[in-house]
Backbone as a ProteinNet text record, in pm:
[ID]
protein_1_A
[PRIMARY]
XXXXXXXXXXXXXXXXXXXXXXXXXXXXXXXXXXXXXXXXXXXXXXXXXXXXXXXXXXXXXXXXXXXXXXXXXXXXXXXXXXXXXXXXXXXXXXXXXXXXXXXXXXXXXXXXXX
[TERTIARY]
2177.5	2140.9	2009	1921.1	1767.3	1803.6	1916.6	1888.8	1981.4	2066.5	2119.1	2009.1	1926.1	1796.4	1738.6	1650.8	1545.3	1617.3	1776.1	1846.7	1837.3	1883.2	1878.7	1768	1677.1	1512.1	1473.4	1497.8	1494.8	1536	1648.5	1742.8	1683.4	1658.7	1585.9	1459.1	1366.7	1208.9	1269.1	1369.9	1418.9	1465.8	1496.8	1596	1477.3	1396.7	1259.9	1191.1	1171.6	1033.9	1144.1	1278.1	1362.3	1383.9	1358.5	1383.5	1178.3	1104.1	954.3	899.3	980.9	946.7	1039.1	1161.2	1267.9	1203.7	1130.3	1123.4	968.4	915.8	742.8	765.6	720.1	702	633.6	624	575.9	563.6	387.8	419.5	403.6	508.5	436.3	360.6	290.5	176.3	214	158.5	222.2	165.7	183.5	98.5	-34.1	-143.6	-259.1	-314.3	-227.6	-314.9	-449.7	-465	-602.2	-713.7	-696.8	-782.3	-782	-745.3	-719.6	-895.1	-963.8	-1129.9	-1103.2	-1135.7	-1150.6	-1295.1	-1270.1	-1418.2	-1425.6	-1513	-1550.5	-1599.5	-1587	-1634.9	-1525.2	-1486.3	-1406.2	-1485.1	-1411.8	-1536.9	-1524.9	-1615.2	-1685.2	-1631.3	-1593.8	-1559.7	-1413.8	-1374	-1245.2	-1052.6	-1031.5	-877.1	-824.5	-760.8	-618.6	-496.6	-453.6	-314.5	-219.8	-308	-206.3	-259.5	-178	-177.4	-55.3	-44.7	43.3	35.4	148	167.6	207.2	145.8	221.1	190.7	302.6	319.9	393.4	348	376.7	367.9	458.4	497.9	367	342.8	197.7	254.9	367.4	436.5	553	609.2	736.9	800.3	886.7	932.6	835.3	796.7	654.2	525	530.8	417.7	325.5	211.3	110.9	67.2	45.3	26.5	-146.3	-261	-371.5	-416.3	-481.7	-565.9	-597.7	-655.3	-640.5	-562	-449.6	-373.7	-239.7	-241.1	-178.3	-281.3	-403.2	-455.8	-461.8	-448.2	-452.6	-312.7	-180.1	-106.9	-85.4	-159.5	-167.2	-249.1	-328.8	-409.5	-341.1	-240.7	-158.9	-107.4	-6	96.6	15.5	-43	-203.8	-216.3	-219	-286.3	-147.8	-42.1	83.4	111.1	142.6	134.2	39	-129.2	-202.3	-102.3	-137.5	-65.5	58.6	117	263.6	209.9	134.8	119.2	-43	-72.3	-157.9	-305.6	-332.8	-486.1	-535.7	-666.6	-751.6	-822.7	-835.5	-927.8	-850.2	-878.2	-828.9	-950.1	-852.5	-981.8	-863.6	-925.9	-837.5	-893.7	-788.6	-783.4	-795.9	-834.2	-852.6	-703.1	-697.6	-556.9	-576.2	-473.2	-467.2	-388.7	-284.7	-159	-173.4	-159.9	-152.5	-48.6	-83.4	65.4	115.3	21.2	29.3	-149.5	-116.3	-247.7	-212.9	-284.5	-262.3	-405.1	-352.8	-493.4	-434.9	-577.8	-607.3	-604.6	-483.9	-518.3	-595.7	-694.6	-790.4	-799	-792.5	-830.5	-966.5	-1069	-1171.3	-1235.5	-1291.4	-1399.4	-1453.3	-1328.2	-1469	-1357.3	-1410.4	-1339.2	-1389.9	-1402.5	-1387	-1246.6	-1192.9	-1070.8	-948.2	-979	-821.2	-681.1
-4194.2	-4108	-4038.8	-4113.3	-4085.6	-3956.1	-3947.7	-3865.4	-3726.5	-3772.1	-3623.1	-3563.2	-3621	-3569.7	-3489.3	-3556.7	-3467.7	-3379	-3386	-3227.9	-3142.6	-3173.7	-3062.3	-2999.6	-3086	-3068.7	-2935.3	-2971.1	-2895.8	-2741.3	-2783.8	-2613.9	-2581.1	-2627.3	-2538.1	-2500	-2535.8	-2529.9	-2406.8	-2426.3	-2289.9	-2160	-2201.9	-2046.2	-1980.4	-2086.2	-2035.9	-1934.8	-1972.3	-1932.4	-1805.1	-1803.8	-1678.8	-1600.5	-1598.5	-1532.8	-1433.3	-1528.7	-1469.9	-1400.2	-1413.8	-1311.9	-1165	-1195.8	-1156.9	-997.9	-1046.6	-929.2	-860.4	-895.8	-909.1	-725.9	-664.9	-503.8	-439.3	-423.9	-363.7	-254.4	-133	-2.3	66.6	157.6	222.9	277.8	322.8	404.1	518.7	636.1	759.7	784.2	868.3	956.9	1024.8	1016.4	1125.4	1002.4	951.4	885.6	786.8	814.8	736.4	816.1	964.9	1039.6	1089.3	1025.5	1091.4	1003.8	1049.1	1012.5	971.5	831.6	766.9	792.9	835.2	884.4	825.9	776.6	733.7	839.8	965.6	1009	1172.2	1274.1	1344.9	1482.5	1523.1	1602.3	1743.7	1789.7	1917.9	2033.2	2202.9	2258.8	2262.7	2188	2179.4	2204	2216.8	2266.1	2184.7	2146.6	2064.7	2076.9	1954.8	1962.2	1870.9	1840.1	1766.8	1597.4	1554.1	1360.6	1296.5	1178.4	1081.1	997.8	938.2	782.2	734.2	621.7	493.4	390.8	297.6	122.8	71.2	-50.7	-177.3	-298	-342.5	-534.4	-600.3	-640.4	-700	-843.5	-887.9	-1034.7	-1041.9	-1140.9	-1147.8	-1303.3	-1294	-1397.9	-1492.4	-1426.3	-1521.7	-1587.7	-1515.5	-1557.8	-1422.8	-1388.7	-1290.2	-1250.2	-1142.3	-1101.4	-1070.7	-1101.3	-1103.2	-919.3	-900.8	-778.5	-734.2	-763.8	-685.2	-667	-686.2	-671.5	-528.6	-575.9	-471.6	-326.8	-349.8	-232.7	-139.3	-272.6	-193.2	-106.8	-169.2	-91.5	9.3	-22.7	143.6	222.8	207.9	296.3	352	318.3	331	405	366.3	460.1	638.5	627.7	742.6	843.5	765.3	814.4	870.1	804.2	876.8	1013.5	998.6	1153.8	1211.9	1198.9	1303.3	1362.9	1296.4	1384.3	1479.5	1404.4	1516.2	1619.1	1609.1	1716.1	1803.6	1746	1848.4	1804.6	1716.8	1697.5	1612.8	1612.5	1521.1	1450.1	1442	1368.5	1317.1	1174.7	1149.3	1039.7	1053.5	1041.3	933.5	787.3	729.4	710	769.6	774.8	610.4	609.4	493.2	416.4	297.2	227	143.5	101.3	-22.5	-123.3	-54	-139	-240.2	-298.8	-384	-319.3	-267.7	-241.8	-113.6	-34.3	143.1	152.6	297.7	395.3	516.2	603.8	713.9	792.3	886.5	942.6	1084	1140.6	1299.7	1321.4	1393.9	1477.1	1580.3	1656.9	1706.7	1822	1909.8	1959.7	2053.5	1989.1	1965.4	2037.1	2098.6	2147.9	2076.3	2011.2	1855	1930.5	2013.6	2039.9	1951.4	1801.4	1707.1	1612.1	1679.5	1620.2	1683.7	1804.6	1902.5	1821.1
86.3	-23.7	5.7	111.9	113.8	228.1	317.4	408.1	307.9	259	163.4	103	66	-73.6	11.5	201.8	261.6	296.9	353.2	372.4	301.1	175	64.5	65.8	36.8	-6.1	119.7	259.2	433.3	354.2	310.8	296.1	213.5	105.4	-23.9	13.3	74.5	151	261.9	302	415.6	334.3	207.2	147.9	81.1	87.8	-48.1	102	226.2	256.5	328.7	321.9	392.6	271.1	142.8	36.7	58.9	59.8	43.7	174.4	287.4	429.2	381.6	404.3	351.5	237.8	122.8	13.8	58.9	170.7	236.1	246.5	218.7	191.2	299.4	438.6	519.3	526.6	520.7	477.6	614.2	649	824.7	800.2	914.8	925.6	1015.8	983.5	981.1	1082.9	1161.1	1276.9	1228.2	1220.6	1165.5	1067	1010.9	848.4	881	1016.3	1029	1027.4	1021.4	1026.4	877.1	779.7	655.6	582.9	524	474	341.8	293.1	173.7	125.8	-14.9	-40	-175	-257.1	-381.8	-478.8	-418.1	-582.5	-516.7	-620.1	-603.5	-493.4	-414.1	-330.8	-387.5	-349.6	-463.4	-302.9	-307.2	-222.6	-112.9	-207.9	-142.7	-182.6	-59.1	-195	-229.8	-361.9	-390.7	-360.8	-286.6	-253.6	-307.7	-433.5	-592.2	-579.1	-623.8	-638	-584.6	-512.9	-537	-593.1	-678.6	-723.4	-595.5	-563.5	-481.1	-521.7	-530.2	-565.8	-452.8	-495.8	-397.4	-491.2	-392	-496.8	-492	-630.6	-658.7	-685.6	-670.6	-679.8	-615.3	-508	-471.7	-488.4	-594.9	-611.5	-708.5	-802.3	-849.7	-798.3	-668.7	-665.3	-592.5	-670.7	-681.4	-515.4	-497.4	-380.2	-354.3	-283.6	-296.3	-279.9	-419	-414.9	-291.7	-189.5	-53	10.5	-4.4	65.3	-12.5	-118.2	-221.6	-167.7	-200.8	-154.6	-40.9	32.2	211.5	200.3	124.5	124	56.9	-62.1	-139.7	-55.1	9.7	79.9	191.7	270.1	369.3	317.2	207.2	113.9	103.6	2.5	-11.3	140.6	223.1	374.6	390.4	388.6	462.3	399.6	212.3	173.9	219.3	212.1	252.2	385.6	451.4	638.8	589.6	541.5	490	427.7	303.4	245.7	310.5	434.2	526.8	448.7	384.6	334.6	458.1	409.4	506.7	431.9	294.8	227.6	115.6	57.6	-54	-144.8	-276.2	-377.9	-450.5	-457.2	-559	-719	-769.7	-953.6	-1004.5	-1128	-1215.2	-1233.5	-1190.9	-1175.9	-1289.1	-1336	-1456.7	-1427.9	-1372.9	-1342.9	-1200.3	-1147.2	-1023.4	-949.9	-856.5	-749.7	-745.2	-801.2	-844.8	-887.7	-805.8	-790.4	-794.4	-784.6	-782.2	-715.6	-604.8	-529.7	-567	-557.1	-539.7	-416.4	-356.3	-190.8	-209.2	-90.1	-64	34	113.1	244.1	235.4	316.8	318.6	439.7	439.7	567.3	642.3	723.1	857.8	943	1024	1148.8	1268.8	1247	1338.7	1318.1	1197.1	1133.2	1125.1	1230.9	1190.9	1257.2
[MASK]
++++++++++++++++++++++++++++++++++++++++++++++++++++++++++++++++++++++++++++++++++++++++++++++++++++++++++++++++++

């Protein structure tokens, strides 16, 4: 009976940690989006090339995903539209929600950044 219980117990400890790799949200990284400039306040002289929303799972499976890491991927997310939509600068907006942001794209006068 003692060796049925640790089997079960084996498989359920295996379906749990293949269910939590399994839903793990990996964001690519775009060609250019490393050259895209995170800035803290909105930059003054430059054109708008609108906003994105991007989210990411702030919990998988109940259990909470750590604030840096949610971010690195919203910031990834952020960086990839800029490149598509040709900015070089982005500005992130006031978030409330966990797992959604929203940035201001930018194109900006740093011709060390074209």
């Amino acid at each position: 009976m003692g060796t049925t219980k640790n089997f079960l117990n084996n498989i359920l400890i295996s379906l749990c940690f293949l269910l939590l790799t399994s839903c793990a949200k990996f964001v690519d990284i775009k060609d250019g989006s490393d050259k895209i400039l995170l800035v803290k306040t909105k930059p003054a002289g430059c054109i708008s090339k609108g906003t994105v929303d991007v989210s990411v799972l702030a919990e998988i499976a109940y259990v909470k995903r750590g604030d840096e890491n949610i971010d690195k991927d919203l910031l990834q997310l952020a960086k990839n539209a800029a490149v598509s939509a040709k900015a070089n600068t982005i500005y992130k907006n006031e978030s409330t929600e966990p797992g959604k942001a929203t940035f201001s794209m930018f194109k900006c006068n740093r011709p060390w950044a074209q």
